[in-house]
Each structure stands twice: as C-alpha cells, then as structure tokens.
SEMAR-537548 format. One record per atom (N, C-alpha, C, O): residue number from 0; residue in one letter; chain; atom name; x, y, z. Coordinates in nm, 3 decimals. Layout:
BEGIN
REC  nr rest kette atom       X       Y       Z
REC NUM    A     A   CA       X       Y       Z
...
//
This chain:
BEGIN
REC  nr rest kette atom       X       Y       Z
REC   0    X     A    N   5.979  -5.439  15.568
REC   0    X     A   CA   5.852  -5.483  15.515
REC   0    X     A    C   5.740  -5.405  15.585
REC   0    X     A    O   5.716  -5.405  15.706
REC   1    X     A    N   5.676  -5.337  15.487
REC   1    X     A   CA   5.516  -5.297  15.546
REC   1    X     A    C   5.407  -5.361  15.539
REC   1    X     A    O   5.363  -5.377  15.425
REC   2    X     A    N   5.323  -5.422  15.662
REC   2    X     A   CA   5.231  -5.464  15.656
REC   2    X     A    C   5.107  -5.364  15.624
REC   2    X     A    O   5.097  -5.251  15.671
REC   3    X     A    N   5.023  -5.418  15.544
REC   3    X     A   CA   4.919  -5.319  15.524
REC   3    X     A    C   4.792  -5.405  15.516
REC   3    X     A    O   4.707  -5.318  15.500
REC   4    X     A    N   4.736  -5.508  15.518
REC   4    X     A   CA   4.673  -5.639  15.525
REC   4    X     A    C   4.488  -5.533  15.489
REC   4    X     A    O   4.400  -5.509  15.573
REC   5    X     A    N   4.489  -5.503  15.375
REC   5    X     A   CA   4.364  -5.413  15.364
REC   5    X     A    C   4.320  -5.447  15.185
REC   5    X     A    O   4.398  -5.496  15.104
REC   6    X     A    N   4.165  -5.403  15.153
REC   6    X     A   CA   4.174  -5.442  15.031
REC   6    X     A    C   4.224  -5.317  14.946
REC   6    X     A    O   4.232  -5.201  14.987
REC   7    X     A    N   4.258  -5.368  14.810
REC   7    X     A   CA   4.319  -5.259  14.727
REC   7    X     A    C   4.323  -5.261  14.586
REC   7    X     A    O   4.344  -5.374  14.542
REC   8    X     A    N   4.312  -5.178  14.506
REC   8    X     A   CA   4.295  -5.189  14.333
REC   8    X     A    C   4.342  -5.261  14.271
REC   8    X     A    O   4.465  -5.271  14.269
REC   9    X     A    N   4.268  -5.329  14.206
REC   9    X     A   CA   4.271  -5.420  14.088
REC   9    X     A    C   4.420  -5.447  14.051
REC   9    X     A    O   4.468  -5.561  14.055
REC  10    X     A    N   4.480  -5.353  14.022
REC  10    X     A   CA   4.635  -5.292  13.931
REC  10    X     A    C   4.730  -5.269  14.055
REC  10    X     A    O   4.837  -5.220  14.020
REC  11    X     A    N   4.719  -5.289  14.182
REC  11    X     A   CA   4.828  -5.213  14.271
REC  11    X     A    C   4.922  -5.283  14.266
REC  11    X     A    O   5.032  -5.228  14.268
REC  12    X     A    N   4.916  -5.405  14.259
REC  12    X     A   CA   5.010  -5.532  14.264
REC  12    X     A    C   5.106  -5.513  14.137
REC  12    X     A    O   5.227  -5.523  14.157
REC  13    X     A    N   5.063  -5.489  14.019
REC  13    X     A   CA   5.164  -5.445  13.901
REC  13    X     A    C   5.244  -5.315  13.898
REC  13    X     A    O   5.345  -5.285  13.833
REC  14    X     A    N   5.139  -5.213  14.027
REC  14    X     A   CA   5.229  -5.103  13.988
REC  14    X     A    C   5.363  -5.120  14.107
REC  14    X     A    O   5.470  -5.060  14.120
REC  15    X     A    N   5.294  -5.238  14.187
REC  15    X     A   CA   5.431  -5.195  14.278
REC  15    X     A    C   5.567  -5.301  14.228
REC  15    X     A    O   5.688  -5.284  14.244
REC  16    X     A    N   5.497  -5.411  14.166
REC  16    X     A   CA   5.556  -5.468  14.083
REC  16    X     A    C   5.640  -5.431  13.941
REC  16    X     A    O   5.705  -5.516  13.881
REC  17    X     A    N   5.628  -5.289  13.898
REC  17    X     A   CA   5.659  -5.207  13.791
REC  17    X     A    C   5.757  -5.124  13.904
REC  17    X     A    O   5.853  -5.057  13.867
REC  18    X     A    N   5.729  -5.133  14.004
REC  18    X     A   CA   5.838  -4.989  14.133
REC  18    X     A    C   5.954  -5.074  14.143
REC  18    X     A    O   6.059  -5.023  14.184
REC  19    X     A    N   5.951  -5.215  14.107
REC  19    X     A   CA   6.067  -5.290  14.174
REC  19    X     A    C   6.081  -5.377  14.298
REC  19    X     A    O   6.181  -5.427  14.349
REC  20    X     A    N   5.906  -5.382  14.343
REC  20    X     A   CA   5.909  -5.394  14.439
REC  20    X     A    C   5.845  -5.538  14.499
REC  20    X     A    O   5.736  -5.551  14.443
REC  21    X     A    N   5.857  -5.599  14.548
REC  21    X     A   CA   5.768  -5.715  14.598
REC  21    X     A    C   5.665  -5.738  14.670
REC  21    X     A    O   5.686  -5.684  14.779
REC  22    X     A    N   5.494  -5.824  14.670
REC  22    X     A   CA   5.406  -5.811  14.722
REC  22    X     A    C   5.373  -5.922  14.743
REC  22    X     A    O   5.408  -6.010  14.664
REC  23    X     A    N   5.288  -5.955  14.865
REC  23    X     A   CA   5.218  -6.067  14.891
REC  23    X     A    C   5.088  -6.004  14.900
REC  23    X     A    O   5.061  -5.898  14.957
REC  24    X     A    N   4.982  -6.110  14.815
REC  24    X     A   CA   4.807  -6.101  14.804
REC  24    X     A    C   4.724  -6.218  14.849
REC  24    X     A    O   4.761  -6.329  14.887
REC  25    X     A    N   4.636  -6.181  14.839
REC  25    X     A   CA   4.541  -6.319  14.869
REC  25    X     A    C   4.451  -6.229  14.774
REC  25    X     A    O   4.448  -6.106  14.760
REC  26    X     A    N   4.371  -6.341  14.705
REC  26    X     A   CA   4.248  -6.330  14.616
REC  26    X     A    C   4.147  -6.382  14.729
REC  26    X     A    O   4.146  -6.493  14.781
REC  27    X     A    N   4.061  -6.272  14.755
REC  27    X     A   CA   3.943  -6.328  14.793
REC  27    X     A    C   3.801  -6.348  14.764
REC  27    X     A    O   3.729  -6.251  14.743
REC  28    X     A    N   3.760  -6.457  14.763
REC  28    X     A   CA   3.673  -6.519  14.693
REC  28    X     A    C   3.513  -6.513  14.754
REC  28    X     A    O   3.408  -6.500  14.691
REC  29    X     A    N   3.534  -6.527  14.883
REC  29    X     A   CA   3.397  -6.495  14.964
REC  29    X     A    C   3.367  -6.363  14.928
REC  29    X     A    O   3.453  -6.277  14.946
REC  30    X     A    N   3.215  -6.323  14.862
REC  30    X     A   CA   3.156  -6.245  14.838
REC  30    X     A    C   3.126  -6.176  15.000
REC  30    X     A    O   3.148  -6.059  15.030
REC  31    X     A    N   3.083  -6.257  15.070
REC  31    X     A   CA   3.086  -6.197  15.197
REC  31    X     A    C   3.172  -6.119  15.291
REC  31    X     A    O   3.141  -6.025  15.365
REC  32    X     A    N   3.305  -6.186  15.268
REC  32    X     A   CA   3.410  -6.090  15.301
REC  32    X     A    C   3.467  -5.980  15.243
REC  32    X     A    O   3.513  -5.887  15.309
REC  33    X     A    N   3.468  -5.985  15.071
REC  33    X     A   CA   3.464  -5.918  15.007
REC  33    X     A    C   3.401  -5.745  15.038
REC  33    X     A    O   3.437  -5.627  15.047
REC  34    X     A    N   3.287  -5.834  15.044
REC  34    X     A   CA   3.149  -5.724  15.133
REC  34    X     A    C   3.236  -5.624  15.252
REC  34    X     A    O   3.259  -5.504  15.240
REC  35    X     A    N   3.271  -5.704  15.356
REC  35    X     A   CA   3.310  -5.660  15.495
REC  35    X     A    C   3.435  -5.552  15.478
REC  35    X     A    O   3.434  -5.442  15.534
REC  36    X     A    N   3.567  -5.606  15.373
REC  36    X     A   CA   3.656  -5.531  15.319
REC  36    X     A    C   3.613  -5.412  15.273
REC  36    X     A    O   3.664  -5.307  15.313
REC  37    X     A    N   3.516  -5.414  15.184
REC  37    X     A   CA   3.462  -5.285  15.092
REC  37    X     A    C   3.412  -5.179  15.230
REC  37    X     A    O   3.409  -5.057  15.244
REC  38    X     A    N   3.385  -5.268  15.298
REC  38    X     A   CA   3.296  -5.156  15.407
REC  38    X     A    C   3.393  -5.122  15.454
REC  38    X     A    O   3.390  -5.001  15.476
REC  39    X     A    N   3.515  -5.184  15.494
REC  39    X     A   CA   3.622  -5.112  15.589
REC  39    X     A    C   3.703  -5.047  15.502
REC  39    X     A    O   3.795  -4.987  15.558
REC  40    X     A    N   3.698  -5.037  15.335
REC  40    X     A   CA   3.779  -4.971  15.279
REC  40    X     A    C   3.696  -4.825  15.305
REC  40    X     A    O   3.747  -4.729  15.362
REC  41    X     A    N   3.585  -4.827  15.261
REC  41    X     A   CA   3.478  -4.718  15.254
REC  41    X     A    C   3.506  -4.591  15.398
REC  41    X     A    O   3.491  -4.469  15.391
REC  42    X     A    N   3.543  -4.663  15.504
REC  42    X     A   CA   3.571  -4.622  15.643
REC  42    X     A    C   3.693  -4.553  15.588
REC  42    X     A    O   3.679  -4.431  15.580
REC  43    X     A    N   3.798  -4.594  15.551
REC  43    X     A   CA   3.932  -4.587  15.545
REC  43    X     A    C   3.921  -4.454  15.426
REC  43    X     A    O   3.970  -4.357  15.483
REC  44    X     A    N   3.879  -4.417  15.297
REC  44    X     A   CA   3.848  -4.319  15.237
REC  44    X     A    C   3.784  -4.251  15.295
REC  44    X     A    O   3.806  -4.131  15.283
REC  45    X     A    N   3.693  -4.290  15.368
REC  45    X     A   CA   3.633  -4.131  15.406
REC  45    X     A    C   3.684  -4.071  15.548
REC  45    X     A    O   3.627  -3.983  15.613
REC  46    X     A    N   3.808  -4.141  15.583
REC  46    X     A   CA   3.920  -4.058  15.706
REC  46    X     A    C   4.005  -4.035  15.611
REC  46    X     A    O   4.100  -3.993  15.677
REC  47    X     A    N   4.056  -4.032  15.442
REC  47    X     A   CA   4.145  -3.973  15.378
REC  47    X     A    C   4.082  -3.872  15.348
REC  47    X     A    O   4.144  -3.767  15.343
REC  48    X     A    N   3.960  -3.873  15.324
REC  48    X     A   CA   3.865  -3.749  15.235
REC  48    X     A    C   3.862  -3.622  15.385
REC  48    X     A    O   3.887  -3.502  15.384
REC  49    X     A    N   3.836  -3.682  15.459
REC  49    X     A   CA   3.854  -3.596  15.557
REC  49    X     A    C   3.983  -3.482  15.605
REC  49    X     A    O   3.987  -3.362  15.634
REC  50    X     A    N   4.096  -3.614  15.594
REC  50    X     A   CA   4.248  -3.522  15.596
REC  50    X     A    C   4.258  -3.424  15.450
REC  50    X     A    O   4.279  -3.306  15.477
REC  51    X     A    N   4.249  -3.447  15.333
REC  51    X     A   CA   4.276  -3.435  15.268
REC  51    X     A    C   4.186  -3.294  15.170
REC  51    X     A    O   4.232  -3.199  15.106
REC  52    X     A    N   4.050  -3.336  15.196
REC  52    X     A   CA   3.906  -3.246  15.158
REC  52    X     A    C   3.939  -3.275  15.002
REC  52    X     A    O   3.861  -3.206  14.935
REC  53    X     A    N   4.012  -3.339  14.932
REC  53    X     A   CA   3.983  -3.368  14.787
REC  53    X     A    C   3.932  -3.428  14.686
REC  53    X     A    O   3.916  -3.549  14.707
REC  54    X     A    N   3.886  -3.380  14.549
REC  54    X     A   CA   3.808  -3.445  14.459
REC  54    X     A    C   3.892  -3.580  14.457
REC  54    X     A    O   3.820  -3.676  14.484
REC  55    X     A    N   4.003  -3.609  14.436
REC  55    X     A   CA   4.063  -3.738  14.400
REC  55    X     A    C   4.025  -3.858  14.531
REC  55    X     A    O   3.995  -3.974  14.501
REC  56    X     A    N   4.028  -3.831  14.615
REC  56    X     A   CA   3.931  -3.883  14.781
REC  56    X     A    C   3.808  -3.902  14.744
REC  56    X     A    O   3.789  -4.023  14.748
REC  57    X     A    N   3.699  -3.838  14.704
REC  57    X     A   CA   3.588  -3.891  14.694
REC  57    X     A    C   3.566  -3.936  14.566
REC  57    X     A    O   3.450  -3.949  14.527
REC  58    X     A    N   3.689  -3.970  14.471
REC  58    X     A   CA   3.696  -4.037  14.340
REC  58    X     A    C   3.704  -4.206  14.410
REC  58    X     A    O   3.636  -4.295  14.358
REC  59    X     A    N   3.790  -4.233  14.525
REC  59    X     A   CA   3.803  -4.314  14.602
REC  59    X     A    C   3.706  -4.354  14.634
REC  59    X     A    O   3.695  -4.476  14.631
REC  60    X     A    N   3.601  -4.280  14.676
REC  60    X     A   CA   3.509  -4.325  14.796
REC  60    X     A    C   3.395  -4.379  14.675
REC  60    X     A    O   3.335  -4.486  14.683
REC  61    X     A    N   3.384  -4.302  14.587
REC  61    X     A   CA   3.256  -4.353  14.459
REC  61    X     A    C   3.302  -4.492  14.449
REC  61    X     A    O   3.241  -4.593  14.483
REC  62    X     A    N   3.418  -4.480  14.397
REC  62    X     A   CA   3.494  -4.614  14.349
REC  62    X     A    C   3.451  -4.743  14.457
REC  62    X     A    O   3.374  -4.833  14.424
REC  63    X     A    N   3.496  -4.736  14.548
REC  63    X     A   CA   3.464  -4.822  14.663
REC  63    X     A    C   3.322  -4.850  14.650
REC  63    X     A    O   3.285  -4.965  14.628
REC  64    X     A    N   3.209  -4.721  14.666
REC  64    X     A   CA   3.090  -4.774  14.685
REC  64    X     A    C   3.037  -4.808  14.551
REC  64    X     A    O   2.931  -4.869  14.562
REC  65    X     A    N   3.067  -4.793  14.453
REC  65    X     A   CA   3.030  -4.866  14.353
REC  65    X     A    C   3.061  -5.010  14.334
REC  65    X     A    O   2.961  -5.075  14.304
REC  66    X     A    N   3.170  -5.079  14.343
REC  66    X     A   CA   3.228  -5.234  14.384
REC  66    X     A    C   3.123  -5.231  14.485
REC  66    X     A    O   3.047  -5.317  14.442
REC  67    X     A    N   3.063  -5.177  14.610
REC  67    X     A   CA   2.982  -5.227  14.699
REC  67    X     A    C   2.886  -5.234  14.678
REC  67    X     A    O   2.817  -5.294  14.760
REC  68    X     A    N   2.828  -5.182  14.568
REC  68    X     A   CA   2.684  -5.191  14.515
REC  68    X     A    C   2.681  -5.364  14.467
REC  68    X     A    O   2.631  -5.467  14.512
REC  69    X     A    N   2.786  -5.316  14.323
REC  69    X     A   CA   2.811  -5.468  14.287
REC  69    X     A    C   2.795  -5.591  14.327
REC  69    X     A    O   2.738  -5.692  14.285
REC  70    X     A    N   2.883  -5.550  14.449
REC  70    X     A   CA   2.931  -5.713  14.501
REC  70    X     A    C   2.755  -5.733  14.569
REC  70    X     A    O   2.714  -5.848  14.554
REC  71    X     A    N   2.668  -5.650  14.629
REC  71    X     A   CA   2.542  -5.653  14.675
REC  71    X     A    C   2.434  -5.701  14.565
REC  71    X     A    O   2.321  -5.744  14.591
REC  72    X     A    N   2.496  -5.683  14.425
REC  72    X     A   CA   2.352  -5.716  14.376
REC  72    X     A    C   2.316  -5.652  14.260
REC  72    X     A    O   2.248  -5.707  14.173
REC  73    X     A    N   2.367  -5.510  14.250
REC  73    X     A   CA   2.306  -5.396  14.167
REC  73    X     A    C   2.470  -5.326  14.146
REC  73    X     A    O   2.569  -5.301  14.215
REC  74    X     A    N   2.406  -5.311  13.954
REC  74    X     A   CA   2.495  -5.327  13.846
REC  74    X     A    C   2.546  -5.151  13.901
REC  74    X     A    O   2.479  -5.107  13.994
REC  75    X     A    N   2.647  -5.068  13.852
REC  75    X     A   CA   2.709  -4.970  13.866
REC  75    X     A    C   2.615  -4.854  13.806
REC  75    X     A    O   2.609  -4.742  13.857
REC  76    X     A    N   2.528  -4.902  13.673
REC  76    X     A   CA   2.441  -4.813  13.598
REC  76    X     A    C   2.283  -4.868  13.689
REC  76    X     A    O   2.176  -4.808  13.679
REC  77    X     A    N   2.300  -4.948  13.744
REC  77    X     A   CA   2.151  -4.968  13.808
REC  77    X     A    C   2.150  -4.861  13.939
REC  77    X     A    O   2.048  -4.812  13.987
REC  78    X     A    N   2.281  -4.837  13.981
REC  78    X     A   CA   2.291  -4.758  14.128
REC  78    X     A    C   2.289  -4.607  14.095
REC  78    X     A    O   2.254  -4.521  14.176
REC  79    X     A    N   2.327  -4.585  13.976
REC  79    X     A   CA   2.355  -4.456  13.988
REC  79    X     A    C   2.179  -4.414  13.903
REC  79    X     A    O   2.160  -4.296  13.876
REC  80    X     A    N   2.081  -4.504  13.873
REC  80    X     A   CA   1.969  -4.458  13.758
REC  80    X     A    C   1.916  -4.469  13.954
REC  80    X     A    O   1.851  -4.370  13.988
REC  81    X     A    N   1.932  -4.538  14.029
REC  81    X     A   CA   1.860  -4.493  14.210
REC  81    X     A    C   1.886  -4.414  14.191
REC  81    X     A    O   1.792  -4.339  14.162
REC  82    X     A    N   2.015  -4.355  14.186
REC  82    X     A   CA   2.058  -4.215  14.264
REC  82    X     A    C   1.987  -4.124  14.201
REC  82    X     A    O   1.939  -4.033  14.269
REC  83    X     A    N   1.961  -4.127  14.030
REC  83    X     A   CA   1.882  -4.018  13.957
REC  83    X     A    C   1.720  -3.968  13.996
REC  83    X     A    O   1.664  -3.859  13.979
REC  84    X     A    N   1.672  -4.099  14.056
REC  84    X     A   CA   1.546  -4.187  14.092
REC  84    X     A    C   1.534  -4.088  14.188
REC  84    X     A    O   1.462  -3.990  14.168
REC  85    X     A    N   1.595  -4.104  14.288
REC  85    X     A   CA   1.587  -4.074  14.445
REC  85    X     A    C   1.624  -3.907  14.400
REC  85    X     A    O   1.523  -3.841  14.421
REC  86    X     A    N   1.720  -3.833  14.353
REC  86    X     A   CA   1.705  -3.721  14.329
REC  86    X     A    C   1.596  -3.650  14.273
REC  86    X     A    O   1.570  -3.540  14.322
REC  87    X     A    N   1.510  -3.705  14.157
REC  87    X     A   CA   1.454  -3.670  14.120
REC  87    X     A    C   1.289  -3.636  14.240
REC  87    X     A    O   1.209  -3.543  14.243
REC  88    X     A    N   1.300  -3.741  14.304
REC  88    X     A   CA   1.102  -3.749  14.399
REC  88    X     A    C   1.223  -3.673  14.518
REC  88    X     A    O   1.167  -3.601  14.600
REC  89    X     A    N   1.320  -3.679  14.528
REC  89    X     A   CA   1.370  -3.601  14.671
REC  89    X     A    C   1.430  -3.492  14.652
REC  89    X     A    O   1.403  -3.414  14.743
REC  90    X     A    N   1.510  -3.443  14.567
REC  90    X     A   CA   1.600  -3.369  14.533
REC  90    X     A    C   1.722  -3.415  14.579
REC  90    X     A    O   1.739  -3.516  14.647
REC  91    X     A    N   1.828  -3.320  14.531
REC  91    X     A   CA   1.977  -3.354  14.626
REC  91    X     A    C   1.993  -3.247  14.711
REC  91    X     A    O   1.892  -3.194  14.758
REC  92    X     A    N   2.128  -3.197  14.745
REC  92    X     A   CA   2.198  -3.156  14.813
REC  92    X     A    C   2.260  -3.030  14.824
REC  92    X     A    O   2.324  -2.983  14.919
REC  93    X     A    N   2.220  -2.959  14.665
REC  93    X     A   CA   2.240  -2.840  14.608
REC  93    X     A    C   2.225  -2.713  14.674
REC  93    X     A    O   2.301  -2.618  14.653
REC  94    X     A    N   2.110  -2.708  14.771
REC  94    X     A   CA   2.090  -2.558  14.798
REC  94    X     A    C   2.151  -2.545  14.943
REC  94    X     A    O   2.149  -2.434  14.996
REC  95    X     A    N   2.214  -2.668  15.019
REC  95    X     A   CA   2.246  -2.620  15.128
REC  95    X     A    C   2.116  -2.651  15.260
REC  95    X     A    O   2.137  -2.621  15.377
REC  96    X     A    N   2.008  -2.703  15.220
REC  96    X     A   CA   1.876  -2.700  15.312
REC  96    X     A    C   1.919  -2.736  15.445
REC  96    X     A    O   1.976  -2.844  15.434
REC  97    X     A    N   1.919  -2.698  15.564
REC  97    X     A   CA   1.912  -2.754  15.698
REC  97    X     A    C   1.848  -2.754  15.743
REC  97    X     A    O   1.813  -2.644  15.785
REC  98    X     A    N   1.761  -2.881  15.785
REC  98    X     A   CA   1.609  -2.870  15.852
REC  98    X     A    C   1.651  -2.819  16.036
REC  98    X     A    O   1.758  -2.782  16.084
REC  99    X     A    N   1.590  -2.828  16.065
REC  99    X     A   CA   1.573  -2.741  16.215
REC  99    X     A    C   1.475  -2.851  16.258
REC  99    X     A    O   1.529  -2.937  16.328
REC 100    X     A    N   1.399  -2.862  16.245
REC 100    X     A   CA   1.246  -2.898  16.294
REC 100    X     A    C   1.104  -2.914  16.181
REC 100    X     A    O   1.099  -2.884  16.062
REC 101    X     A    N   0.990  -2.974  16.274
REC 101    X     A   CA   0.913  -2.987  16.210
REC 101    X     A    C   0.804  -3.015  16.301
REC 101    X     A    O   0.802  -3.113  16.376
REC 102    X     A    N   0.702  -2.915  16.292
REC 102    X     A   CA   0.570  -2.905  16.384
REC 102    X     A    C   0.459  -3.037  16.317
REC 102    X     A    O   0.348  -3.056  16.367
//
C-alpha cells in the first residue's frame, strides 16, 4: 500500500479504479482546508514543473490555481479577464525585461 494522503483530480479515483486497483478518499468539505490543500498542491507542481520543465506541469499548475481562485471567490473567466486586466495597464512577460534598479 502507498500512502499518498494529498489532494487530487476529480477522476483519479475511477482511473485507478478502471487499473484494478483500490483507493481510500475523504471528500473534503471545509472550503478552508480545501484552500490549504490547493496551496500545498500548487507547491507540489511547481517542484514537478521544475524536475520536469514541461508544458503538461504548468497545465497542472494553471489547473490548481484556477480551483484556487474558485474556491477564493472568483469564477475561472473572472481570473483570467484580471490576468487580461493586469496585462494590459502592466504588460506581461514577453520581452524578457530585468529591472536592475531605479534612481
């Protein structure tokens, strides 16, 4: 038996259940903990994104912080019209800029 006591997709339970395999879950219901999970999943993808450097990793990590938007308050299309928001009066990330300083 592997313990893995972490949160995990919607569907994992059927697919391991489709492998042949047996699982124990808990549904959790506290939005608050919920919360705390998402944050430690968020931790946990971005040390895979790290080993790994792949698009399917930060398919993970969106995923995660989108449920964390959610569970906070703000709808999946409300977070990403910020992100357009905030790109737009700030820009993004595109050219590479590294500030140094500022007199």
């Amino acid at each position: 038996m592997i313990i893995h006591n972490k949160l995990v997709r919607d569907k994992i339970p059927e697919i391991i259940k489709a492998a042949g395999k047996e699982c124990t879950i808990e549904l959790i219901s506290d939005n608050q903990k919920v919360i705390s999970l998402l944050e430690d999943k968020a931790l946990e993808e971005w040390a895979e994104y790290q080993e790994a450097r792949s698009v399917e990793e930060i398919a993970d990590m969106v995923e995660v912080l989108l449920s964390l938007s959610e569970r906070l308050g703000t709808s999946r299309k409300d977070l990403l019209k910020l992100v357009d928001h905030k790109a737009d009066k700030r820009g993004r990330f595109e050219k590479g800029i590294y500030l140094i300083s500022v007199d």
